[in-house]
Steps between C-alpha positions, in 0.01 A plus 500: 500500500484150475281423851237781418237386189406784254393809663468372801529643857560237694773223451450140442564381824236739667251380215528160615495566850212692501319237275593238760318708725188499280483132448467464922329839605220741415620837283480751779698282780799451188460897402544562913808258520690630154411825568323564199166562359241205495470609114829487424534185696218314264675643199790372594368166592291510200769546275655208635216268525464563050878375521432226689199353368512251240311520165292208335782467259706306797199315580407136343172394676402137450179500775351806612270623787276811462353669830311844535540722761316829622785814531192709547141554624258494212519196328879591384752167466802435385598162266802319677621165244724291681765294411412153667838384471618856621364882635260779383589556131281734385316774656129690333300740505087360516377108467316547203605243201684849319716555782579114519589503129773757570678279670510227249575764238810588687600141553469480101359214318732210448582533925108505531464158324740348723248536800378213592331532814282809635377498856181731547197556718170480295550855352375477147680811342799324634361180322437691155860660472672166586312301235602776245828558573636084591463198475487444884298259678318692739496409882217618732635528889374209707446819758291659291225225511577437855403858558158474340392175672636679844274771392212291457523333851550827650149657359319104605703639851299832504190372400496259728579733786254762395226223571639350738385541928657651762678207616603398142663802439687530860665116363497617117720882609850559448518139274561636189871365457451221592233409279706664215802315595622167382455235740826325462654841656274538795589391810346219717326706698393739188323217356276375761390853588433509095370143478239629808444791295392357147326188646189721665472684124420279210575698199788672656658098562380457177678804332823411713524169374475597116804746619719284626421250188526796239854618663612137552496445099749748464763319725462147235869426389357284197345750226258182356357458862498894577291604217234173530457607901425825380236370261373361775507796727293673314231228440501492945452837429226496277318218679527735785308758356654783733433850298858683658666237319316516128749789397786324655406188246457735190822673567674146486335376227546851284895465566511174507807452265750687731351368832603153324852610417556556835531161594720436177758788594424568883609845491370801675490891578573391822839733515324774275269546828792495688662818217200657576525529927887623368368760263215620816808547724673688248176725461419532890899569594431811219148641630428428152623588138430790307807427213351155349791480321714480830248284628590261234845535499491442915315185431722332244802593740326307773288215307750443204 
């Protein structure tokens, strides 16, 4: 019959029904509306999703974003590659440099060489299996270093309160964000509390001024200028002689060459972030995924 598929024992219309059902709801509230078993509900949606999806040989990726994610307690990730142009375009197993490879082996060679552009954090496996497999210039996210220097100013933050009196600590509680934050987004009000704040603890103004410098580089339009202010970033640094921030200066100088090309091709992982909040949702809405394979599959339907 031509609106059942091969041995099947539902018809087409159902099938897609019940997969529109999967796409917006959790397995056991679509297997209590069809009136069918959760199991057979994911196969069915399963099958679909393998129709739906679209191999790599559809796929002609010019720039490219690679994220992790954990699907798992115990140190267990997943590789999403991004399209920057597009979606989630591939979907693997791990985040060593193998499982990376797997995807360019996939892609095949002569798309590989056509990448031009590859958008990671400072994940050397990652690093290792892009140099071998393109010709890419690699792109280190602008959040990435803007994490570690946060990180540094946080751990001046609790030092400083550790040490500090009772009445230091009463003014220094609850001021975490807004030490962390940028001051251009702070309110008026936000800042003078802040500006009270730092003024009464030297190396805590101290550290918050080499923030605000290190984070302002990032937002130079002019790549020449951008790259000599953060030269000189990290000689303020230096001169400084703050210890939080000595690993924050050998991480920039170590990946130097793709913190540079940031300010050549001002690109991102800014919306791979934003994949992986999608891909939590997915997770949460499912208490979790025991199939990886339908974890996968439920991802590229969402993120693609």
């Amino acid at each position: 019959l031509d609106f059942l598929d091969k041995y099947a024992r539902y018809t087409k219309r159902f099938v897609d029904y019940v997969a529109m059902l999967c796409e917006i709801m959790c397995l056991k509230d679509v297997a209590k509306v069809a009136k069918i078993n959760w199991k057979t509900a994911k196969r069915i949606d399963k099958e679909a999703l393998k129709k739906f999806v679209k191999d790599l040989k559809k796929v002609n990726p010019t720039q490219i974003g690679i994220d992790e994610i954990a699907y798992e307690k115990g140190h267990k990730y997943l590789t999403i590659v991004r399209d920057l142009n597009g979606g989630v375009i591939w979907v693997g197993e791990g985040r060593a440099k193998e499982d990376l490879d797997k995807f360019f082996i996939e892609l095949r060679e002569k798309k590989c060489k056509k990448i031009t552009v590859a958008v990671i954090d400072m994940w050397k496996p990652y690093i290792a299996s892009i140099k071998e497999n393109t010709n890419a210039e690699i792109v280190f996210d602008k959040f990435h270093v803007a994490k570690k220097i946060n990180e540094a100013v946080d751990n001046i933050r609790k030092k400083e309160f550790a040490k500090a009196d009772p009445k230091e600590r009463i003014l220094m509680k609850h001021k975490r964000f807004l030490i962390l934050s940028r001051q251009k987004n702070l309110k008026p009000e936000e800042i003078e509390t802040l500006n009270t704040l730092i003024q009464q603890n030297n190396p805590l103004y101290i550290a918050y001024l080499l923030k605000e410098q290190g984070l302002d580089v990032f937002d130079e339009e002019d790549p020449i200028s951008g790259i000599a202010r953060l030269h000189k970033w990290i000689e303020n640094v230096v001169t400084a002689e703050i210890e939080e921030f000595k690993s924050v200066v050998e991480t920039i100088q170590n990946f130097f060459y793709g913190i540079v090309n940031y300010f050549k091709y001002k690109l991102t992982n800014a919306a791979s972030e934003g994949f992986n909040t999608k891909i939590t949702v997915i997770k949460r809405r499912a208490y979790g995924f025991r199939d990886l394979e339908y974890f996968k599959l439920k991802i590229l339907q969402s993120c693609a």
